[in-house]
Wavefront OBJ file of the C-alpha trace (Angstrom):
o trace
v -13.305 53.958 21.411
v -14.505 54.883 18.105
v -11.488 53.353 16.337
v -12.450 49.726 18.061
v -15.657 50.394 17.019
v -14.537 50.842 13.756
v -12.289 48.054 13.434
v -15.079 45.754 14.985
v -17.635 46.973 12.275
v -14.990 46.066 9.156
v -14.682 42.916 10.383
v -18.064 42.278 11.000
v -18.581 43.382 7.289
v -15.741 41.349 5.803
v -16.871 38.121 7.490
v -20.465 38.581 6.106
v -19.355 38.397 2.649
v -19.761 35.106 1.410
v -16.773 32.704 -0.363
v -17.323 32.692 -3.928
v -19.307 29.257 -4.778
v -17.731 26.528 -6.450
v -19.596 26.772 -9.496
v -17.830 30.148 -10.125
v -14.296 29.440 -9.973
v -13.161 28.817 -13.636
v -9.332 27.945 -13.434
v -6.444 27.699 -11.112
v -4.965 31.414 -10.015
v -1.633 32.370 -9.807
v -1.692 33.844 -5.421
v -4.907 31.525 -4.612
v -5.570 28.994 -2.500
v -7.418 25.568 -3.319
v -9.531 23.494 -0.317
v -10.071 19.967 -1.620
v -11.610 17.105 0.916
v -10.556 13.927 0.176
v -11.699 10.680 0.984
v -10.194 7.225 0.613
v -10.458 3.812 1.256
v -8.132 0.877 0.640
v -9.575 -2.614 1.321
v -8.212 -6.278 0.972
v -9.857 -9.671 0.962
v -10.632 -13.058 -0.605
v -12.512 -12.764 -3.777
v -15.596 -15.303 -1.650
v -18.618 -14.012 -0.645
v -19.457 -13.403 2.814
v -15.321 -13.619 3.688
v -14.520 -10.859 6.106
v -12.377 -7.738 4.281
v -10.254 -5.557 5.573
v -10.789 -1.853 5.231
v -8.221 1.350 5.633
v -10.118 4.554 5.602
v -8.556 7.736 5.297
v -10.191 11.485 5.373
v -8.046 14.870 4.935
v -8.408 18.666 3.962
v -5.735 19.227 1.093
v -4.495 22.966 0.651
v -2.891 23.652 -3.421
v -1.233 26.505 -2.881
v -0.429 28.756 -6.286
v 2.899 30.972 -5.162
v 3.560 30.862 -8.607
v 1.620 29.807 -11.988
v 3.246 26.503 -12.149
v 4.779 25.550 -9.287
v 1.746 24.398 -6.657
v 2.151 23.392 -3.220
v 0.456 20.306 -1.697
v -0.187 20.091 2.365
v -2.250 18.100 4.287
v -4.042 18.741 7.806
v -7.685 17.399 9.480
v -6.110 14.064 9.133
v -8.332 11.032 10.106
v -7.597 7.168 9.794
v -9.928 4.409 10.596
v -10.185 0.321 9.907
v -12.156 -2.619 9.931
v -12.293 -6.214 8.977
v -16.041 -7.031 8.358
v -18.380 -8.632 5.350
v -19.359 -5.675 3.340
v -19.694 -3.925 -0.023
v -15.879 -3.431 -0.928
v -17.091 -1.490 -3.675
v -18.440 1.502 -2.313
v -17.182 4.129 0.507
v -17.890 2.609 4.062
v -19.184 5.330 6.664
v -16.179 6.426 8.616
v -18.149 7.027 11.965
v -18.487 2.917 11.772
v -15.185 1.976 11.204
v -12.169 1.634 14.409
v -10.476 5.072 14.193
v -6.713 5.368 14.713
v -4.426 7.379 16.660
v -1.748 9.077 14.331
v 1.085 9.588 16.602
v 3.300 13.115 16.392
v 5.540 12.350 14.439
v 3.487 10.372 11.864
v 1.520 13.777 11.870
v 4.369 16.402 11.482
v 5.830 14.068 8.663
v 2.371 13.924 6.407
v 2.084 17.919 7.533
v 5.294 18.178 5.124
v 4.546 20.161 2.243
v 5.398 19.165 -1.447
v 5.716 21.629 -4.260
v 5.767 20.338 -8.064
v 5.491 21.210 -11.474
v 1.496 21.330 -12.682
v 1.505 22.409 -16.369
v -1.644 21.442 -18.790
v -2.528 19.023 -16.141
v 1.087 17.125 -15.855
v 2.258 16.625 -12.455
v 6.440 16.702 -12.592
v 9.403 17.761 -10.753
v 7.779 16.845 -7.270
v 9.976 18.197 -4.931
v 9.395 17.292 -1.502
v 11.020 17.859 2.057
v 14.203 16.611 3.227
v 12.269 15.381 6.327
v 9.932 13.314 5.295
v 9.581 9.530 4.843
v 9.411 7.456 1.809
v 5.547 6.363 3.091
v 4.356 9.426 3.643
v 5.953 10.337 -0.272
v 3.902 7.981 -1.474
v 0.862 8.960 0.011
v 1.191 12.585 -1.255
v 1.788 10.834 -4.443
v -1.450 8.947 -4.638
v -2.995 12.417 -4.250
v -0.802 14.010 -6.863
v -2.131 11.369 -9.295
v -5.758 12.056 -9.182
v -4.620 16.146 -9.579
v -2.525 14.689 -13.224
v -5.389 15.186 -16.105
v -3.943 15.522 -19.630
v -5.853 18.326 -21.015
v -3.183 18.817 -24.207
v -4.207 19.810 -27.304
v -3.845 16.815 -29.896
v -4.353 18.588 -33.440
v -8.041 18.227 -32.545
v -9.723 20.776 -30.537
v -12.008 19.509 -27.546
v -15.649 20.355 -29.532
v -17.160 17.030 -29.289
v -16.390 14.065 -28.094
v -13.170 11.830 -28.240
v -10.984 9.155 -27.182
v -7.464 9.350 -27.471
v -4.506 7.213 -25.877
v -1.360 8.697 -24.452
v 1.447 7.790 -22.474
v 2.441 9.574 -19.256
v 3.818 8.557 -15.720
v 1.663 7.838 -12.893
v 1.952 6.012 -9.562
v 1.799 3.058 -11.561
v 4.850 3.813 -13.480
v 5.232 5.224 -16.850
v 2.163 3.453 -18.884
v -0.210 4.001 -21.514
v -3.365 6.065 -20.476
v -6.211 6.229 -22.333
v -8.584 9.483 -21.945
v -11.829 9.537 -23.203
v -12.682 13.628 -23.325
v -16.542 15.030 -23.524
v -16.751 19.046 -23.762
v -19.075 21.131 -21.713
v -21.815 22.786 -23.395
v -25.215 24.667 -22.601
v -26.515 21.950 -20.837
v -23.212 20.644 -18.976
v -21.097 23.424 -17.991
v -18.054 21.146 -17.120
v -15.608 19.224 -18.858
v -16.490 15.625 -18.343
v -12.918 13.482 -18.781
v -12.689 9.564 -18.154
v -9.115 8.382 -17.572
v -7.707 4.741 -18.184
v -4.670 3.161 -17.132
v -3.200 0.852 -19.638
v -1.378 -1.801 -17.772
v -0.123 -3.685 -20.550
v 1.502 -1.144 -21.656
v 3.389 0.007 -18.575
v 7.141 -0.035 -18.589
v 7.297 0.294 -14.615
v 4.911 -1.124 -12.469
v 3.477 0.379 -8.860
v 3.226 -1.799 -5.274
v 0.507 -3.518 -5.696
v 1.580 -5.774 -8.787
v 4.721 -5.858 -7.439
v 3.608 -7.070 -4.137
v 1.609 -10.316 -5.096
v 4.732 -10.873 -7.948
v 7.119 -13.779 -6.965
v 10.418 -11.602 -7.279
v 10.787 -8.009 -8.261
v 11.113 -8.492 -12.074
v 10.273 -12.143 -12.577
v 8.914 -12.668 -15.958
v 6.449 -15.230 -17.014
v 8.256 -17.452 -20.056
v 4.955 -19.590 -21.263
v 2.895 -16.053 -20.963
v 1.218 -14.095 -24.024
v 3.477 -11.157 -24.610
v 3.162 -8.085 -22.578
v 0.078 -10.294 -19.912
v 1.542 -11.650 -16.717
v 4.829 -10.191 -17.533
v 7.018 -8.248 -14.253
v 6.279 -7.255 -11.715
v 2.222 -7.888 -12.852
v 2.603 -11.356 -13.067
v -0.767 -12.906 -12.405
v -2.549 -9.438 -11.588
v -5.619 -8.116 -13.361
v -4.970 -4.460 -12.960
v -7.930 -1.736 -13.625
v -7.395 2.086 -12.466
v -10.206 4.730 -13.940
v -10.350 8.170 -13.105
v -13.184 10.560 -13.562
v -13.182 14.282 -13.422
v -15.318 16.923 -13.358
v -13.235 20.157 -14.883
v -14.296 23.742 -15.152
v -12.927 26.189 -17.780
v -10.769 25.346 -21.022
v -7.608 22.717 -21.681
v -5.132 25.686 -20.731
v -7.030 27.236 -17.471
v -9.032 25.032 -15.272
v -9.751 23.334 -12.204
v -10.383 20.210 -11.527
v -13.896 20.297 -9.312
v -14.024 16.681 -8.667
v -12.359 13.747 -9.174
v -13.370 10.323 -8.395
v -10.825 6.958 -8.544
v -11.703 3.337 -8.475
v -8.450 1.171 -8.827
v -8.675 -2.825 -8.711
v -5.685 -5.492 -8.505
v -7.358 -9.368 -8.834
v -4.797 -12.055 -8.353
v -5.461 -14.793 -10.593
v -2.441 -17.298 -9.861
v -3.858 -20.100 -12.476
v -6.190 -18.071 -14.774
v -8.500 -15.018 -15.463
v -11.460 -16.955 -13.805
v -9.888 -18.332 -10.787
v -9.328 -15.180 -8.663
v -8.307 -15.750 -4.818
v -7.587 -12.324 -3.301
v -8.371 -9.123 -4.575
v -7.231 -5.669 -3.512
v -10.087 -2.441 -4.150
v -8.778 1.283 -3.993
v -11.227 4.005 -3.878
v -10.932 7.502 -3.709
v -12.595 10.985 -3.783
v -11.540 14.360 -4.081
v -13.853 17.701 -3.896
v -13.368 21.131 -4.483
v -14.484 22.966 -1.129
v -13.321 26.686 -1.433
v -11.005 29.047 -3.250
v -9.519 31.727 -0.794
v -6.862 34.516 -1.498
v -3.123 33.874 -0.128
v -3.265 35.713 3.442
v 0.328 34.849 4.359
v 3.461 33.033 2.756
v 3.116 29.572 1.539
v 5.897 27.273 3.238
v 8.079 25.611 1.335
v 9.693 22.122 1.523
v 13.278 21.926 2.059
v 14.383 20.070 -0.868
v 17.688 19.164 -2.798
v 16.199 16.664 -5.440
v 13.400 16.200 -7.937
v 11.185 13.332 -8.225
v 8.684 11.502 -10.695
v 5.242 10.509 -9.919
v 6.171 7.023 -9.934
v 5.538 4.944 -6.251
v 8.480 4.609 -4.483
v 8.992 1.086 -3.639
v 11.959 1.744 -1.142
v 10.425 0.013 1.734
v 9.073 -2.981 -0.025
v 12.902 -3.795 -1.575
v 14.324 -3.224 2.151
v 11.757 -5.640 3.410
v 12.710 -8.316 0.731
v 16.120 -7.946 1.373
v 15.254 -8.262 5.389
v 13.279 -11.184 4.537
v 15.796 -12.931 2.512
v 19.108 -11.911 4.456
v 17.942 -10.694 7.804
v 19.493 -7.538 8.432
v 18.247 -6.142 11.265
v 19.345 -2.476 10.393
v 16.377 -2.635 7.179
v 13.620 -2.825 9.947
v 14.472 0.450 10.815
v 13.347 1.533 7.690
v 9.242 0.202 8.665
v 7.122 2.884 7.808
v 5.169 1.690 11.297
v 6.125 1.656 14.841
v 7.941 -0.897 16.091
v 6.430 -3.795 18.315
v 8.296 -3.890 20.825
v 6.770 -6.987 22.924
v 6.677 -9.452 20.261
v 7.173 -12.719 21.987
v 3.843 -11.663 24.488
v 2.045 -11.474 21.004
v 3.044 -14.743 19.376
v 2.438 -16.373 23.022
v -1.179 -14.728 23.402
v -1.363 -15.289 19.321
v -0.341 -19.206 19.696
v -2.951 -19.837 22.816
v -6.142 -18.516 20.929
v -5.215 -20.569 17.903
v -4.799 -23.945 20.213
v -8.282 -23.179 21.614
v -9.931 -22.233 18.512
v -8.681 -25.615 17.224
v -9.708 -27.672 20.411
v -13.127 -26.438 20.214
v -14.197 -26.908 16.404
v -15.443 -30.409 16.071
v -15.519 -30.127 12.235
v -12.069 -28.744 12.274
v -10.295 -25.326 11.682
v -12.570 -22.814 10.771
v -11.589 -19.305 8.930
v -11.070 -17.487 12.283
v -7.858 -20.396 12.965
v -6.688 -19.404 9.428
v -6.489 -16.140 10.281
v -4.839 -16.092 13.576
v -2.037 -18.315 12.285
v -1.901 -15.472 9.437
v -1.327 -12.975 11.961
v 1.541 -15.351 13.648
v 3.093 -15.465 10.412
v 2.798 -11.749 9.911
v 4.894 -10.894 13.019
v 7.293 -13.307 12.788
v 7.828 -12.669 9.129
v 9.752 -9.158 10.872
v 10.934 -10.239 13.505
v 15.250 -10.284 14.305
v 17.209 -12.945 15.671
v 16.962 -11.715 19.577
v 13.005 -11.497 18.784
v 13.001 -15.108 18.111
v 15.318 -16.157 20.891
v 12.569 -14.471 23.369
v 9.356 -16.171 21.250
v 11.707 -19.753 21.638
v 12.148 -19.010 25.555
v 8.160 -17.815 25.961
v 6.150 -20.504 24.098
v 8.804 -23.597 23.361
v 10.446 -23.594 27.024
v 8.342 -21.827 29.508
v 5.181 -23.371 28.869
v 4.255 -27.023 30.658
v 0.455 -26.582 30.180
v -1.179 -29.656 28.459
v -1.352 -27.981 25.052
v 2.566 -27.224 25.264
v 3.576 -29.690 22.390
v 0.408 -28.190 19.615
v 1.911 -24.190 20.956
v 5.603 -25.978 20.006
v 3.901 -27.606 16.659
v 2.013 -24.419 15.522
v 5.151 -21.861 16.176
v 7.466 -24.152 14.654
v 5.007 -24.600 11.236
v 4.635 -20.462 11.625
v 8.428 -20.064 11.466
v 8.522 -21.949 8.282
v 5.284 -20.103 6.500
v 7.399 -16.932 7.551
v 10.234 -17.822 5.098
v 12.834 -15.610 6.010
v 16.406 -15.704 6.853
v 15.782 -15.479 10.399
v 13.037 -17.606 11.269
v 14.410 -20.463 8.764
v 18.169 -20.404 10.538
v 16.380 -20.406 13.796
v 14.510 -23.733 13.154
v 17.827 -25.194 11.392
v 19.501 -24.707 14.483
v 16.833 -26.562 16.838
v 16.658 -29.443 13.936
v 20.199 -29.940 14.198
v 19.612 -29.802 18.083
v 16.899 -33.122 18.278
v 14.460 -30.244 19.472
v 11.989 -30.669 16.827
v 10.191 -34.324 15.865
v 11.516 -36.424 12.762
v 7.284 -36.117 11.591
v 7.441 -32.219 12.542
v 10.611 -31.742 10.404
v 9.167 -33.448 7.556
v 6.432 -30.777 7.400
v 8.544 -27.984 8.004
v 11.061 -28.940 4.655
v 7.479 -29.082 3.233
v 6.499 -25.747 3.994
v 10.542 -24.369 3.219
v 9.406 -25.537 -0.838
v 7.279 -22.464 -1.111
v 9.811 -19.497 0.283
v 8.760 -16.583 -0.959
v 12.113 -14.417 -1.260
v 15.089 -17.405 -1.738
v 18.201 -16.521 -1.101
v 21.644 -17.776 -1.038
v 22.201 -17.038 2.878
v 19.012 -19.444 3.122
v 19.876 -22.117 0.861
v 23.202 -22.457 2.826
v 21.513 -22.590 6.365
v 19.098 -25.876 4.856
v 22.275 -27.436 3.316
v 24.271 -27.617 6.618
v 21.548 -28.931 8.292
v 21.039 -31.811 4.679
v 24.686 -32.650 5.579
v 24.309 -33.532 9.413
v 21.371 -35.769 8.829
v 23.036 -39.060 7.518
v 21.361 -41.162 10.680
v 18.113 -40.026 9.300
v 17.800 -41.532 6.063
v 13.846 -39.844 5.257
v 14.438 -36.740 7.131
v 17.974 -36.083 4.887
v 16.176 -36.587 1.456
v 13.789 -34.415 2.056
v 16.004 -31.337 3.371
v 18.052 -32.392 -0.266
v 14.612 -31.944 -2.017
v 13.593 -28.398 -0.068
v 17.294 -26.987 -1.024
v 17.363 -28.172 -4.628
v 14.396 -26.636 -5.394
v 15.064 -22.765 -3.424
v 18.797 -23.457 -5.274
v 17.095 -23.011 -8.831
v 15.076 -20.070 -7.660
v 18.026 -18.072 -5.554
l 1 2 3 4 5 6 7 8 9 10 11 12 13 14 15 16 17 18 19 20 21 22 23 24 25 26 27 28 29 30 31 32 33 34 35 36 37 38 39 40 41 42 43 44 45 46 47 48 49 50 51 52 53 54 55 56 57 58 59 60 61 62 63 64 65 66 67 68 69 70 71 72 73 74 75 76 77 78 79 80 81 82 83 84 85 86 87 88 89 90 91 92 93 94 95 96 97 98 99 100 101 102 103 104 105 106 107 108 109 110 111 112 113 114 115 116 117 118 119 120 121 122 123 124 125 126 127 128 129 130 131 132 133 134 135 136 137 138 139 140 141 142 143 144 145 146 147 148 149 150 151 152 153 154 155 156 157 158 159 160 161 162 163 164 165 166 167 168 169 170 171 172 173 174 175 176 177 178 179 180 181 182 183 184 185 186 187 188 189 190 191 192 193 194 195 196 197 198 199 200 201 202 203 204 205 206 207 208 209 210 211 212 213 214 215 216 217 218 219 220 221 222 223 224 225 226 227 228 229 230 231 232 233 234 235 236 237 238 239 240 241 242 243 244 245 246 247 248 249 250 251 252 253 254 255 256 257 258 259 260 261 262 263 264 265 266 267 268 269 270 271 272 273 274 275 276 277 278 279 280 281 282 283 284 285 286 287 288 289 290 291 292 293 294 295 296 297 298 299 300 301 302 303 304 305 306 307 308 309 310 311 312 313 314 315 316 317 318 319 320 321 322 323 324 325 326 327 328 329 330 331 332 333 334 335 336 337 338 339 340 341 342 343 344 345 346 347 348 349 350 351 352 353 354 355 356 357 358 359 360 361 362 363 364 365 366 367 368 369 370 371 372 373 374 375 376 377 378 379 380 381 382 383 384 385 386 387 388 389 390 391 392 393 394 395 396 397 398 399 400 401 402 403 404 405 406 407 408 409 410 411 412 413 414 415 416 417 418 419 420 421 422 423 424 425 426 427 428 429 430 431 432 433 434 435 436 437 438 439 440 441 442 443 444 445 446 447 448 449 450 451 452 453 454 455 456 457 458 459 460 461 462 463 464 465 466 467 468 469 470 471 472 473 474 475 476 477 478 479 480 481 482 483 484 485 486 487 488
C-alpha cells in the first residue's frame, strides 16, 4: 500500500511541474521534441468584388522530432479540414468553426500520419526522405510545411549586428529560385530574430503547381515576352510568396517560434492590370511546447532522397489523361473516386436548365458555375463514364427540356477538351445525333483545347473527312483541326 502511495505521490509531483514556456527555449535540441500548430488556408476566386471564393482550411499539431542533431522528423496528427465558397476577406484567416468541415477518410489519415525525416542544417531543409507508403499529395503537403521550417540563417562575411538585406538562391516548393532575406537582430528591446523572406520568381529555374497550373503547356514559353516575365511554366502569373519569422537564439542554434506565410498567384492573361482569377495561400505556424523524447521516434521506410521542390506527378498524369485518355492515370487522383457520375451530370444538367428558364435577364453567375462543375466532372471522366452520362441525359430523358439537357451536355463535352469527351462527340457527329447549328458551336468551343494532342487532332480529322454533304459544317471542323495541329 505504501508503494502505490508512493508511486501516486511522484506522479502527482511530476505532473505539477509546469512545461518550460516558449519564451525560454533558445534552439533546437538534439533528443527533444517540438509541438508546432499550424494553420492554413488556400482560397480561389475571380479577382471581382463581391464574387463568391472558394476556401480550403486546414488545422494540424506538427511533432519535429530531434533523434539526431540534423536529421528531424516531421509527423502530423489532430488533423482538421474544412471549406466554403462565400464573399469574404480572402486575405485574412476565416474562422474554422464557420466553414463546412470534412471527413478525412482512413486511409487519407494513415497516409498524412506518415512520418518524414530530412536534413535541417543552418536552416536548409534537404535530403527529405519520406515513406515508401505514402502518396505523392500527401508529399507535397508535408512539403509545404517543410518550406516555412527552411530559414537561411548562414553567415555571409557579415555578422547579423544590425540590419541587412541580402539575396540568395536556394530550393523551395517553388523550385530552385532566388530568395531574398531581409535579416533584423534581436536586441534589449526585441529578444528575437526578426527575418523577412522573399521569393524571387523571376529568377526561378523550376517553377511549383500553381504557375504551372494556369500555364498553357508544361514549359511553353512566351516569344514576344520581356526576358525572364511570363516565361514557363509562369506564363501570365504574378507570383508573390513572403515569409516572416520570429527566431530565438543565434544563426547556428535556434528555433523558429513563429512563422507566418502569405503566397499570391494573379493571372493576368492580357496584362499586369487586367487580372481575372487569383489564387491566395496563407499560412501559420506556432511554437506550442518543447517536451523530452519519452519513447523512440518512428521512422519512415525509405529507399530514396528528395528535394523540396513540389512534386507535380499528378498534375502531368492528369494532362496526359486529358490529352490521351488513359484510364489507368485516374488511378493516380489524389481523391476518391466518384463512382456515380452520370447521376451527377443528370442532377448537374437539370438545375442548370431551370436556373436558365427562370432568369428573365439571362444566365446569372450561379448558371456559370454549375456548367463549371459539369465541365469539372466530365473533364475525368473514362469512356464507359460517358457511355452511361449519353444513356442518362441524351436517351432516357423525354421531359420538355430534353433537347437544352442534350444542348448543354453536348457544349460541356467540348469545354472539357479531352480525349475522351472530344472522341465521344465525334462519334455522335458522324452519327446525325447532334444538329448542323449545335456542331458549329461545338468546333467553336474544340479552338480553345487546353492540352492538344495528336490522338485528338486525328479523332476531328476523321470526322473533317466524312462531312463532304455538309459544305459549312466541313470547313469549320478543317478550321478547329488546323489550328490544335499547330499547337499538338
Amino acid at each position: 500500500m505504501r508503494v502505490l502511495v508512493l508511486c501516486a505521490v511522484v506522479v502527482a509531483a511530476l505532473a505539477a511541474v509546469p512545461k518550460p514556456s516558449v519564451q525560454n527555449i533558445q534552439h533546437f535540441r538534439k533528443g527533444y521534441t517540438y509541438r508546432y500548430a499550424v494553420d492554413t488556408q488556400l482560397s480561389n476566386g475571380l479577382v471581382v468584388p463581391g464574387s463568391d471564393i472558394a476556401i480550403s482550411r486546414a488545422q494540424m499539431k506538427v511533432a519535429l522530432s530531434f533523434p539526431e542533431e540534423h536529421q528531424p522528423v516531421l509527423s502530423f496528427d489532430s488533423i482538421r479540414v474544412a471549406h466554403a465558397q462565400r464573399d469574404v476577406d480572402s486575405k485574412t484567416l476565416q474562422p474554422f468553426e464557420s466553414l463546412e468541415k470534412i471527413h478525412l477518410n482512413e486511409e487519407h489519415e494513415r497516409v498524412l500520419s506518415l512520418p518524414v525525416r530530412f536534413r535541417y542544417e543552418r536552416g536548409l531543409v534537404s535530403e527529405i526522405e519520406f515513406d515508401r507508403e505514402d502518396s505523392v499529395w500527401s508529399e507535397n503537403i508535408k512539403r509545404a510545411v517543410l518550406n516555412m521550417l527552411q530559414v537561411n540563417l548562414a553567415k555571409s562575411e557579415e555578422v547579423y549586428e544590425k540590419e541587412m538585406s541580402e539575396k540568395r538562391r536556394e530550393v523551395t516548393v517553388e523550385g530552385e529560385c532566388g530568395v531574398l532575406y531581409t535579416i533584423v537582430p534581436a536586441s534589449e528591446e526585441q529578444k528575437e530574430m526578426r527575418v523577412t523572406k522573399s521569393i524571387d520568381f523571376e529568377n526561378c529555374e523550376a517553377s511549383g503547381r500553381v504557375g504551372a497550373r494556369y500555364a498553357f503547356r508544361f514549359g511553353d514559353e512566351c516569344k514576344s515576352c520581356p526576358e525572364n516575365k511570363f516565361n514557363g511554366a509562369e506564363r501570365n502569373i504574378e507570383s508573390s510568396t513572403v515569409l516572416n519569422y520570429r527566431i530565438a537564439g543565434s544563426e547556428s542554434r535556434f528555433v523558429i517560434r513563429e512563422v507566418e506565410l502569405r503566397s499570391s498567384y494573379v493571372y493576368s492573361p492580357i496584362s499586369e492590370n487586367d487580372s481575372l482569377f487569383s489564387t491566395i495561400a496563407l499560412g501559420k505556424m506556432t511554437l506550442l511546447e518543447e517536451s523530452q523524447e519519452s519513447e523512440k521516434v518512428t521512422l519512415p521506410k525509405s529507399e530514396k532522397k528528395e528535394t523540396l521542390a513540389y512534386n507535380q506527378e499528378w498534375e502531368r498524369a492528369e494532362e496526359k489523361f486529358i490529352s490521351e485518355g488513359a484510364d489507368e492515370l485516374l488511378k493516380q487522383m489524389p481523391y476518391p473516386e466518384m463512382k456515380n457520375k452520370a447521376e451527377v451530370v443528370k442532377r448537374l444538367v437539370k438545375s442548370l436548365v431551370e436556373k436558365i428558364q427562370s432568369e428573365e435577364l439571362g444566365v446569372d453567375a450561379a448558371a456559370t458555375h454549375e456548367m463549371g462543375r459539369i465541365v469539372t466532372v466530365l473533364r475525368l471522366a473514362s469512356k464507359d463514364d460517358l457511355a452511361r452520362i449519353h444513356k442518362e441525359i441524351c436517351e432516357n430523358d423525354d421531359s420538355k427540356f430534353g433537347q437544352e439537357q442534350r444542348d448543354i451536355i453536348n457544349d460541356a463535352l467540348a469545354l472539357a477538351g479531352t480525349a475522351n469527351t472530344i472522341q465521344h462527340l465525334m462519334e455522335k457527329i458522324r452519327e446525325r445525333q447532334v444538329s448542323p447549328a449545335r456542331t458549329a458551336v461545338i468546333f467553336k468551343h474544340l479552338v480553345n483545347v487546353r492540352v492538344p494532342s495528336q490522338k485528338i487532332v486525328d479523332s476531328i480529322v476523321s470526322v473533317c473527312r466524312d462531312l463532304k454533304a455538309q459544305p459549312v459544317q466541313r470547313q469549320s471542323c478543317w478550321l478547329t483541326a488546323g489550328s490544335l495541329m499547330t499547337s499538338a
